[in-house]
C-alpha positions as CSV (number, residue, x, y, z in Angstrom):
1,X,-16.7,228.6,115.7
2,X,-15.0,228.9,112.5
3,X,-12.0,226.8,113.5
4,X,-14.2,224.3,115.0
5,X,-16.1,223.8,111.5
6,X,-12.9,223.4,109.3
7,X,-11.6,220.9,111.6
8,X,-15.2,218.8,112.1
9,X,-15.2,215.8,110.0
10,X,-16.1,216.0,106.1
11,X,-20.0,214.4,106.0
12,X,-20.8,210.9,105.2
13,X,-21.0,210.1,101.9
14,X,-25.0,210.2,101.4
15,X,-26.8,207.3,101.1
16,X,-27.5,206.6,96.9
17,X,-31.3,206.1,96.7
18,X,-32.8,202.8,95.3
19,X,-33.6,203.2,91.0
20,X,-36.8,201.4,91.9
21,X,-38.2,203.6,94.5
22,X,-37.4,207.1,93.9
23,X,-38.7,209.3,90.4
24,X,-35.4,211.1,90.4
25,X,-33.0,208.2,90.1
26,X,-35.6,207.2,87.0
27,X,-34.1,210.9,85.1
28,X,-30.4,210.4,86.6
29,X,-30.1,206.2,86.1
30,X,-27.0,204.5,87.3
31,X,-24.6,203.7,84.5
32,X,-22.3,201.2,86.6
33,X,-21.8,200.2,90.0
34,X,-20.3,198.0,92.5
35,X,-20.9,196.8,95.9
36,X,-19.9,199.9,97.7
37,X,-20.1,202.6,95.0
38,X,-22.6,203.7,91.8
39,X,-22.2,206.2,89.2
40,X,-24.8,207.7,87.8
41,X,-25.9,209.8,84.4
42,X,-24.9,213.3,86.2
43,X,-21.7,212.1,87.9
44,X,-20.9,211.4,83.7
45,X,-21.9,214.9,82.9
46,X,-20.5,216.8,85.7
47,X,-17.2,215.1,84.7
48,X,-17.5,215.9,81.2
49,X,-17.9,219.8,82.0
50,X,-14.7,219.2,83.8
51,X,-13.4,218.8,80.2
52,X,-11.7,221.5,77.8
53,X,-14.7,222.3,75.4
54,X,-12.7,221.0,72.3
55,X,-12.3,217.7,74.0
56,X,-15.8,217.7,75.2
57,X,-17.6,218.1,72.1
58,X,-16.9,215.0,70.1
59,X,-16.6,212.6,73.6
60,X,-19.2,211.0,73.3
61,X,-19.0,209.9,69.7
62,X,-16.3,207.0,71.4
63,X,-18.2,204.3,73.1
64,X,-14.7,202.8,74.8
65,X,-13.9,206.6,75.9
66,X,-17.4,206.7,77.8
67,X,-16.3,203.2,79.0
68,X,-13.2,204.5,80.3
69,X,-14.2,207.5,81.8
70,X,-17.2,205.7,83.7
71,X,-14.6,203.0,85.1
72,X,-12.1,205.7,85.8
73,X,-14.9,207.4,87.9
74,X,-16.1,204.5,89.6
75,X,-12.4,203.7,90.9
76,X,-12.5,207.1,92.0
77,X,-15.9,206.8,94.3
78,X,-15.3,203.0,95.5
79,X,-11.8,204.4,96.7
80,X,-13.7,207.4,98.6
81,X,-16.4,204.8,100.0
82,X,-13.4,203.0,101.3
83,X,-11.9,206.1,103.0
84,X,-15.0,206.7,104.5
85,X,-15.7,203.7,106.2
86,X,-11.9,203.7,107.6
87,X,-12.8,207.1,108.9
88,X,-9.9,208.6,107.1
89,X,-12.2,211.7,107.0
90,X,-11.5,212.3,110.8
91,X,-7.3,211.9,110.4
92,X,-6.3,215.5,111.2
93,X,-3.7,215.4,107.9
94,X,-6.7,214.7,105.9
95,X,-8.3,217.4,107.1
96,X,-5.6,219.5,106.7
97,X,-5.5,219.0,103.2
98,X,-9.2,218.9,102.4
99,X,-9.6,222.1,104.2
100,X,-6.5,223.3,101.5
101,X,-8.1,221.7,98.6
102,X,-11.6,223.6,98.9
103,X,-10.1,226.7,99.8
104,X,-8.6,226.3,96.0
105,X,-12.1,225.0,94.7
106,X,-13.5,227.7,96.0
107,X,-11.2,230.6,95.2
108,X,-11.6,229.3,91.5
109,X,-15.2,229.4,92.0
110,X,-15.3,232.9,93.3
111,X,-13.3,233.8,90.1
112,X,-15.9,231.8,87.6
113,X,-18.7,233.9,89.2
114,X,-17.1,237.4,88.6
115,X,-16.6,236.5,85.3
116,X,-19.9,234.8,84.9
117,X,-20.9,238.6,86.2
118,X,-18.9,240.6,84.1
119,X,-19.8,238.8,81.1
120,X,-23.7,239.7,81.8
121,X,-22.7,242.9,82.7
122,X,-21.2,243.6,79.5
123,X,-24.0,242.2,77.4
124,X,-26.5,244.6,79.7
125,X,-24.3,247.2,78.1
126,X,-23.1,245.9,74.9
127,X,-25.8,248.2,72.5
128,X,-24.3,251.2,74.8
129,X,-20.7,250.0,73.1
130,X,-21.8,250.1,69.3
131,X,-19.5,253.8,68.8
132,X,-16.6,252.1,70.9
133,X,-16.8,249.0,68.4
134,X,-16.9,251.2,65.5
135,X,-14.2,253.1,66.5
136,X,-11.8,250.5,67.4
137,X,-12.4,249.5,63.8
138,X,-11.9,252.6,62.1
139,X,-8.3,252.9,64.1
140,X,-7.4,249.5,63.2
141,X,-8.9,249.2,59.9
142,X,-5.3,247.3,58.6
143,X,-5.2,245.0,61.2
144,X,-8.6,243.5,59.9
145,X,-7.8,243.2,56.2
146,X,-8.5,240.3,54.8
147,X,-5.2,239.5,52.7
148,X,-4.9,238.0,49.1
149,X,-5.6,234.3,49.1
150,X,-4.5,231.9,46.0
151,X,-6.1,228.3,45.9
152,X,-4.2,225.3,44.4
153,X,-3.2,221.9,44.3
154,X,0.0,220.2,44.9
155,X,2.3,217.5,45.1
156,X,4.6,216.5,47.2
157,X,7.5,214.3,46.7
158,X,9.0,214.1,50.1
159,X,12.9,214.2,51.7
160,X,12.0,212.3,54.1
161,X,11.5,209.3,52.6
162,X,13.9,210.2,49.1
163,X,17.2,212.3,49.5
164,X,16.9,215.8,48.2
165,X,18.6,214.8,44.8
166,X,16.3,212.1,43.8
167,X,12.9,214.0,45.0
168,X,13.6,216.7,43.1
169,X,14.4,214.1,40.0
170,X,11.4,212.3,40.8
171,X,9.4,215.7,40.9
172,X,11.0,217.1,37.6
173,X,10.3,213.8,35.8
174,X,6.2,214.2,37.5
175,X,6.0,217.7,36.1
176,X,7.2,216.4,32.6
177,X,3.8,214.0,32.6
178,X,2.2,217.1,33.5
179,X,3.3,219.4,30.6
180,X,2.8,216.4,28.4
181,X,-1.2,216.6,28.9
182,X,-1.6,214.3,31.9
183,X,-3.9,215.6,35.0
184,X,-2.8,217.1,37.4
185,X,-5.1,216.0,40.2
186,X,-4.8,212.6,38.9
187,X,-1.1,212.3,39.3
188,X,-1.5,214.1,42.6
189,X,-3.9,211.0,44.1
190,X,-1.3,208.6,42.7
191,X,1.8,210.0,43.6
192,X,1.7,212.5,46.3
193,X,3.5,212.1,49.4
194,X,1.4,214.6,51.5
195,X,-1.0,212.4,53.6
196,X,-3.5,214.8,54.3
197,X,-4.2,216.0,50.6
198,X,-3.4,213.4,48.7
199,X,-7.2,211.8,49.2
200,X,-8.2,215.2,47.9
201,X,-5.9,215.1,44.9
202,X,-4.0,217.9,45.9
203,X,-6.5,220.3,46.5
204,X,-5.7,222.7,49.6
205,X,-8.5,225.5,48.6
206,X,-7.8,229.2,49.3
207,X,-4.9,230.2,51.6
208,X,-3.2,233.2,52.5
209,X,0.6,233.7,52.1
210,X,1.7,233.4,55.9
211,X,-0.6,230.3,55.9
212,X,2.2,228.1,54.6
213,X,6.2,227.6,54.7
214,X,7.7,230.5,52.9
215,X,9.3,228.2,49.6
216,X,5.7,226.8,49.1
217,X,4.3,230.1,49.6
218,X,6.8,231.8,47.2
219,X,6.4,229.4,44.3
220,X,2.7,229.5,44.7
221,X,2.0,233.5,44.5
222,X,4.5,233.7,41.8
223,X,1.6,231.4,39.3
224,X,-0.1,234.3,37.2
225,X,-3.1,232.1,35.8
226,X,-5.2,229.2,36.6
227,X,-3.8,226.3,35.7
228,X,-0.4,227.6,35.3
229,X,1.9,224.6,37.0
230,X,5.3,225.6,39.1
231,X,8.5,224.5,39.1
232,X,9.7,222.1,41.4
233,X,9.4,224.4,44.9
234,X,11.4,223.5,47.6
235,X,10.0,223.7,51.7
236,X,10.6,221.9,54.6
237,X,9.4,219.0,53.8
238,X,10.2,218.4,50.0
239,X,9.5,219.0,46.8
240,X,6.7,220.8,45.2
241,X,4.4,220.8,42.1
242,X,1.7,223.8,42.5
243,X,-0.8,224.0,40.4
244,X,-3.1,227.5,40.5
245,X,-6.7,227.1,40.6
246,X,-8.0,230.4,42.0
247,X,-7.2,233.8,43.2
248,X,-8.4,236.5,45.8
249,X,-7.2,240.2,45.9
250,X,-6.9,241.8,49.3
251,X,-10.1,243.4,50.6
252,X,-11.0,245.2,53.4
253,X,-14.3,243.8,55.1
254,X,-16.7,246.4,56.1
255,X,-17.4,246.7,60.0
256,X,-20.7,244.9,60.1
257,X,-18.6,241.7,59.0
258,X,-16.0,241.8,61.7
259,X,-18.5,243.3,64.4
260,X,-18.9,240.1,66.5
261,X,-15.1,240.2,66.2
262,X,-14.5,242.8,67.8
263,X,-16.9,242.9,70.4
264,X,-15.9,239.3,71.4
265,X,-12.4,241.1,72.3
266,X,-14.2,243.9,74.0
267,X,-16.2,240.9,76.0
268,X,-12.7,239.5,77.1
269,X,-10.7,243.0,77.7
270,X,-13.7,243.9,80.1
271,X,-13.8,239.8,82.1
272,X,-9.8,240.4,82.4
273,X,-9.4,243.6,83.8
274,X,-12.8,243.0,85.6
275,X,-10.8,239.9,87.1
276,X,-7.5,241.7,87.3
277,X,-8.8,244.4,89.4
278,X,-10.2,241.6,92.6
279,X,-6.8,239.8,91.9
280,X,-5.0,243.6,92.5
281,X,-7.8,244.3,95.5
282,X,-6.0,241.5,97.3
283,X,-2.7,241.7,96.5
284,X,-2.5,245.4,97.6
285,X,-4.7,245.0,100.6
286,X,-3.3,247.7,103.0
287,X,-4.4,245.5,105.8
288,X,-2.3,242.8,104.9
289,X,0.2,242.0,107.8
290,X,3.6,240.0,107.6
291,X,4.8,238.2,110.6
292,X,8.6,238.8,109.8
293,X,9.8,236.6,113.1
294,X,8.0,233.8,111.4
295,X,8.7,234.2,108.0
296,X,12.2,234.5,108.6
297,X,11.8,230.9,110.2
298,X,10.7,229.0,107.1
299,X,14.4,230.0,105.8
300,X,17.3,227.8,106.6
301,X,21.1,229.3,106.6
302,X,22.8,228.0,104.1
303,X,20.3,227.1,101.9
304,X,19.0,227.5,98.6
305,X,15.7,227.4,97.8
306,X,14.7,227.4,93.8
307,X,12.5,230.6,93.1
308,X,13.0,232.8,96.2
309,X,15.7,235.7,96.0
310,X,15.2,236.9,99.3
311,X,18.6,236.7,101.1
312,X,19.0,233.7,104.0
313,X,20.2,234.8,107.2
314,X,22.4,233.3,109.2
C-alpha cells in the first residue's frame, strides 16, 4: 500500500562502480574520495546547479572554491555512508522526516516543471503575441524612454577620512590646480578618494540623473560644455570635482529595440499567473476538509503562539 511504501526503508546507498572497470566512470571520474565515500565529476555539477546563476558562472575560476565545495560534499556523503550502515534509515523519526523532506523536493519539482511548461508554451505562441507586444509598447511608450545621460569624471575628496571643512578646502585648493592648466584626469589618479574610479582617472562614462546621489547628480547636469569643471559638489560621501566629457539628450527607442524587453515580461507574467492559478487550484479545493476537533487540539489555553490570530479556547 501507499502507507506501507513511505514507511519502508530509504534504499541502500548503491554500490560506486570501480573507475577501472566500467566506460561510464571513465566520462564521470572521481574527484576525491575516502574509505567509505567518492565524489565524482556529476555529484560537482549537480551541486553547482544547486547554485544561484550569478554565483555559478564565475565558480570555477577559484581553484580553493572547487576545493571547498568538493570537501564540503564529501563530508556530506561519508556522513550518509555512516547513517547507512548504522541503519538510521530504518529509525521511524528518520523516516518521518525523509518522508517530509521529499514531499518538499517534490512539490518544488512539480512547480519547476509547470513553469518549465509554461515557458515552452509561450514560446509555441510567442509569433501569435507580436500585436500584444506592440501594443503594450505603444501604451507605455514613457515608461521606455531612454533618459538624458551626461558622462564625466570626478574626484572625490572624502568626509570620511577629512572633516567636511578641510575636504572641501582640500577640494577648492584641487580645483585651483585645475583652472590653472593642470589635467584633470591626472590629478584625479593622484588624488582621488573614490576607490573604484580612481584607477580609471575619474572616468565614470555615461549615466543617467537617478543613477547617482542627488548633490552629485545636481552639480553634474548643471555643466553646459565638455570640459567645463564644477564647483566643489557636495553628496554623501564628500566632496566633488566634475568634470563634463559627454552628453545624451533623451530619446525614445523604437519597439524593435526594446522587443526582447518586453516580451521577456510577457514570458514571466504568463509562468506567474500560470503558477498562481495550481497554487489557487489547491488552496480553494472545495474538497478540502478540516478536522475542527483536532485542530482545536494543537491549541493550548492560555497560550500565545506568534503568527496565529485565531482565538484559544479554553
Amino acid at each position: 500500500s501507499a502507507a506501507q511504501s513511505a514507511a519502508a526503508p530509504a534504499p541502500p546507498v548503491p554500490a560506486v562502480p570501480s573507475v577501472s572497470n566500467s566506460a561510464a566512470a571513465d566520462a564521470d571520474p572521481v574527484l576525491i574520495g575516502n574509505a567509505t565515500a567518492q565524489v565524482r565529476r556529476s555529484d560537482y555539477l549537480l551541486e553547482l546547479q544547486r547554485m544561484p546563476a550569478e554565483a555559478r558562472g564565475g565558480f570555477g575560476n577559484n581553484k580553493r572554491r572547487i576545493e571547498e565545495l568538493l570537501a564540503r560534499l564529501l563530508l556530506t556523503k561519508t556522513l550518509a555512508a555512516q547513517a547507512f550502515a548504522q541503519k538510521l534509515d530504518q529509525d521511524p523519526e528518520v523516516q518521518a522526516r525523509l518522508k517530509g523532506e521529499l514531499e518538499r523536493f517534490y512539490a518544488g519539482a512539480r512547480q519547476v516543471a509547470l513553469e518549465r511548461a509554461s515557458l515552452a508554451e509561450f514560446e509555441a505562441r510567442k509569433a501569435s503575441l507580436e500585436p500584444r507586444a506592440r501594443e503594450l509598447y505603444a501604451v507605455n511608450m514613457k515608461r521606455f524612454e531612454v533618459p538624458e545621460q551626461v558622462s564625466a569624471s570626478h574626484i572625490l575628496i572624502a568626509t570620511d577620512k577629512h572633516s567636511k571643512g578641510d575636504a572641501l578646502k582640500l577640494a577648492q585648493d584641487t580645483r585651483a590646480r585645475i583652472v590653472a592648466g593642470e589635467n584633470f584626469n591626472t590629478i584625479a589618479a593622484a588624488v582621488s578618494e573614490d576607490a573604484s574610479t580612481k584607477p580609471k582617472k575619474g572616468r565614470l562614462g555615461f549615466f543617467s540623473r537617478d543613477e547617482m546621489d542627488p548633490g552629485f547628480s545636481d552639480a553634474a547636469f548643471a555643466l553646459k560644455n565638455v570640459g567645463d569643471v564644477s564647483e566643489p559638489a557636495l553628496s554623501r560621501f564628500g566632496w566633488h570635482l566634475i568634470q563634463l566629457e559627454g552628453r545624451k539628450a533623451s530619446r525614445q527607442p523604437p519597439y524593435t529595440e526594446v522587443r526582447e524587453v518586453i516580451f521577456a515580461e510577457m514570458r514571466q507574467k504568463y509562468v506567474d499567473e500560470r503558477r498562481d492559478a495550481l497554487l489557487a487550484s489547491i488552496n480553494n479545493d472545495p474538497t478540502t476538509k478540516i478536522d475542527e476537533a483536532a485542530l482545536e487540539a494543537l491549541f493550548i489555553a492560555g497560550t500565545k503562539v506568534p503568527g496565529v490570530t485565531r482565538p484559544v479556547k479554553d
